[in-house]
C-alpha positions as CSV (number, residue, x, y, z in Angstrom):
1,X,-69.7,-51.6,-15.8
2,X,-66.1,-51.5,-16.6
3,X,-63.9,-49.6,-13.6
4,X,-62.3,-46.6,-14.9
5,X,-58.8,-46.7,-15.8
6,X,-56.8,-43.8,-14.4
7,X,-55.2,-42.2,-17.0
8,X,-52.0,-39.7,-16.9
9,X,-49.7,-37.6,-19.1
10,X,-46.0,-35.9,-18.2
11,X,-44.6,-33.0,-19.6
12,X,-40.6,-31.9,-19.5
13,X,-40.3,-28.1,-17.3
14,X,-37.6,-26.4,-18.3
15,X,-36.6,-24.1,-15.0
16,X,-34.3,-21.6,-15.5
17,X,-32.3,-19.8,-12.6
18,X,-32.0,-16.2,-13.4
19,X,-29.3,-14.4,-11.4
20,X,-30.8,-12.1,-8.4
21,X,-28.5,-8.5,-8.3
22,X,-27.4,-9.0,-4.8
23,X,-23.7,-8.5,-5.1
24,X,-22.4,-4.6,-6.1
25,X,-19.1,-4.1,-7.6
26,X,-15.7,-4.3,-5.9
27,X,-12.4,-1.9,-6.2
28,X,-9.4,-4.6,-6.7
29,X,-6.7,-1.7,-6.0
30,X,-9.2,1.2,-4.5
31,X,-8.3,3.1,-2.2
32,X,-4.9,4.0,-4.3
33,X,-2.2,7.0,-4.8
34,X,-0.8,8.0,-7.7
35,X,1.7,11.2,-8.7
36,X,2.0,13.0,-11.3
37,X,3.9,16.0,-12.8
38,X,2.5,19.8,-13.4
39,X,3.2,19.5,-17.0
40,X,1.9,15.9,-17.9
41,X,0.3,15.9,-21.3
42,X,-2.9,15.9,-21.8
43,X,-4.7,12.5,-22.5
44,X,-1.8,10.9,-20.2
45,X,-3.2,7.7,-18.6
46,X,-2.1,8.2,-15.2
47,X,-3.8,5.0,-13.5
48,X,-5.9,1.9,-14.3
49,X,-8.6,1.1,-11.7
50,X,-9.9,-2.6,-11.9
51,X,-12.9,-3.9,-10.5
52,X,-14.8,-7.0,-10.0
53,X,-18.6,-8.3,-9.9
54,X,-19.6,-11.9,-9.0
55,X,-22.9,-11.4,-10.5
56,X,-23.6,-12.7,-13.8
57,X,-25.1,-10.9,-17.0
58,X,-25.7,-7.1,-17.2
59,X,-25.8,-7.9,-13.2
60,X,-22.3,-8.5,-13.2
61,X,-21.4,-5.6,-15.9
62,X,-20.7,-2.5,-14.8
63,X,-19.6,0.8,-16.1
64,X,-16.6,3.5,-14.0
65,X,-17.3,7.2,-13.7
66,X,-15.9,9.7,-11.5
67,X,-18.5,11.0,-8.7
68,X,-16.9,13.8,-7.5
69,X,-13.6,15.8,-7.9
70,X,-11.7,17.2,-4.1
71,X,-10.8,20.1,-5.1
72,X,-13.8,20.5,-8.3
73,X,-12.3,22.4,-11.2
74,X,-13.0,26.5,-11.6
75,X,-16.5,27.1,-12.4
76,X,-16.6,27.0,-16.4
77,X,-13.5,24.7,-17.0
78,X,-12.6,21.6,-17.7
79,X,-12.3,18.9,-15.1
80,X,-8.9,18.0,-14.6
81,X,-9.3,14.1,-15.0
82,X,-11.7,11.7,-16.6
83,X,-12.3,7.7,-16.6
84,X,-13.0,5.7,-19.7
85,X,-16.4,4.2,-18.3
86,X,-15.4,0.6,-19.4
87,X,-11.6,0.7,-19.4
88,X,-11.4,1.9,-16.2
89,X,-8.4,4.2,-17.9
90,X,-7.5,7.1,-16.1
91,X,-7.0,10.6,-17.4
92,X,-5.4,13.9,-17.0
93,X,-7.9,16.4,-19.3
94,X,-6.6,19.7,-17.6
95,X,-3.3,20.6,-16.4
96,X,-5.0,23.9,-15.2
97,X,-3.9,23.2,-11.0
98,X,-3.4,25.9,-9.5
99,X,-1.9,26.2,-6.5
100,X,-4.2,22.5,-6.1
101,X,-0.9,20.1,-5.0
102,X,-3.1,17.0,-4.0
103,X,-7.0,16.0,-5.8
104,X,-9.2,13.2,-4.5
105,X,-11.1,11.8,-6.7
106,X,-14.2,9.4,-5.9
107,X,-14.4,7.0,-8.4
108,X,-17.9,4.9,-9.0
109,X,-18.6,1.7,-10.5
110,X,-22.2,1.4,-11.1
111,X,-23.7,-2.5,-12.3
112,X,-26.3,-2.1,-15.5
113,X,-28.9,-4.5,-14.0
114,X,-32.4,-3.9,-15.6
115,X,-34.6,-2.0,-14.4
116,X,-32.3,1.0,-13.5
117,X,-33.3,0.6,-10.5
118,X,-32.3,-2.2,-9.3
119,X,-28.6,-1.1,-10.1
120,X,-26.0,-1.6,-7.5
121,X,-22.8,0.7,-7.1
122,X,-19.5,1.4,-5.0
123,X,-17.0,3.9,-4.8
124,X,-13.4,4.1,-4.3
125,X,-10.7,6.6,-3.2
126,X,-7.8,7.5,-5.9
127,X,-5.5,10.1,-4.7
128,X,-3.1,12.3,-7.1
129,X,-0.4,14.2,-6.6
130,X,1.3,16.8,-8.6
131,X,4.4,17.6,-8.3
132,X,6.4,20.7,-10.2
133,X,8.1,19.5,-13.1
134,X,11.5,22.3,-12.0
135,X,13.8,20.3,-14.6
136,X,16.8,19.3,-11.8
137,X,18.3,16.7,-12.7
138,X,17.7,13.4,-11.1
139,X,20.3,11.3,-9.6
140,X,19.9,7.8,-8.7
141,X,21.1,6.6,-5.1
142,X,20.5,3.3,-5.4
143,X,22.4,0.4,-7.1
144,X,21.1,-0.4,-11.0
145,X,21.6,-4.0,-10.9
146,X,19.8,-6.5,-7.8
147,X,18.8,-9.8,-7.4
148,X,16.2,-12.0,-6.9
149,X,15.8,-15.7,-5.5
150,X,13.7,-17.7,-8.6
151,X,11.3,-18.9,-5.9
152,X,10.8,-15.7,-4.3
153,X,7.4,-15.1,-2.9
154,X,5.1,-12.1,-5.0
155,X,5.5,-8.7,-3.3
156,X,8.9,-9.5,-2.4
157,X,10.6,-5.8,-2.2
158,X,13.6,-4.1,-4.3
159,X,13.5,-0.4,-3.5
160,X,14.9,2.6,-5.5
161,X,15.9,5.3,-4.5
162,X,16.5,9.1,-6.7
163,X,17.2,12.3,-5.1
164,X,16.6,15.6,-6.5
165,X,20.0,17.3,-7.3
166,X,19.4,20.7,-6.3
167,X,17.7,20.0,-2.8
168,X,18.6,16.3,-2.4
169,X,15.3,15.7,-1.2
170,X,13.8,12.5,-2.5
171,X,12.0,12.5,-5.7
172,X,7.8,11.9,-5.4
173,X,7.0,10.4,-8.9
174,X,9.0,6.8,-10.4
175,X,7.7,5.4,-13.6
176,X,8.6,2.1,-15.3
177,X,9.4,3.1,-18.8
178,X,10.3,-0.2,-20.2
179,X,12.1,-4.0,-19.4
180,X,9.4,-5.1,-17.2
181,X,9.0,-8.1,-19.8
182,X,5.6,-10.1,-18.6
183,X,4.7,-7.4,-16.3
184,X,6.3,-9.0,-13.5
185,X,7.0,-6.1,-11.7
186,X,5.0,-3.2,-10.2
187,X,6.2,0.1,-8.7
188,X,5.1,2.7,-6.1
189,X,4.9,5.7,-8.4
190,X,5.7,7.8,-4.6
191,X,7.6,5.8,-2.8
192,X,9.7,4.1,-5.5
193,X,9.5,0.9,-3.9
194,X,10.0,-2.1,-6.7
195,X,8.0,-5.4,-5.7
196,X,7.6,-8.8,-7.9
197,X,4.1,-8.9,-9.1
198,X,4.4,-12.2,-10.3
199,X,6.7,-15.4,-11.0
């Protein structure tokens, strides 16, 4: 009798890796501060809050809403600002403050892992400021020219300086309304310190 021949056969495994949920979302510039005047128009984008997840798929998407509102608006109105839920776009929707000089709103950015959940979130603080829109004038303290080394390292610090000209107090709310070519410079909307954002 012959001895049996072992015989054998191979097939090619595909494995794929799918991505476990394990990181949550994170605020890039959360906690922030921004101001804003009592007579802003409505639909104004006041403030752009960026986040980031190092997940990947819908694990790594993730949508912004805004979890609750310090002071809320009056029973039956409208709240006072929104988010765009993918933007991340800030909104005033009510200029109905009060007497309401400061709000803190707790923003939330939510991951859209599937099932539901399994979704991961955070929040973040965003503090704004209104300020009464009296129509002083404004007058500048500070030089309008400066320079700046070519090498100088980001965040380096120009500050300007405006002073209300009925009180002289400082003013609480700078605005870059255009010649920041490339977006090289950033602004403290409160403190109107100027920094290099990048080369």
């Amino acid at each position: 009798q012959s001895p049996t021949v072992p015989r054998s056969a191979s097939i090619k495994v595909h494995v794929k890796i799918a991505d476990a949920n394990d990181n949550s979302p994170q605020f890039q510039n959360l906690p922030g501060l921004q101001s804003v005047f009592d007579d802003v128009p409505i639909h104004t984008s006041i403030f752009h809050v960026s986040a980031s997840d190092k997940d990947t798929g819908l694990n790594g998407q993730f949508l912004f809403s805004i979890h609750r509102q310090n002071p809320p608006p009056p029973s039956g109105k409208s709240a006072h600002f929104s988010i765009d839920p993918k933007t991340g776009q800030v909104q005033v929707q009510s200029t109905d403050f009060g007497s309401n000089k400061k709000f803190t709103l707790t923003i939330m950015a939510t991951d859209q892992a599937v099932p539901a959940s399994s979704r991961l979130n955070s929040t973040g603080i965003l503090t704004v400021s209104v300020f009464d829109n009296s129509g002083a004038v404004v007058l500048f303290t500070s030089p309008n020219q400066t320079q700046i080394s070519e090498d100088a390292p980001v965040d380096s610090t120009l500050v300007v300086v405006a002073a209300d000209s009925t009180t002289g107090r400082p003013v609480g709310l700078y605005t870059i309304i255009k010649g920041n070519v490339g977006d090289r410079f950033k602004l403290d909307s409160t403190t109107g310190v100027l920094k290099l954002k990048r080369l």
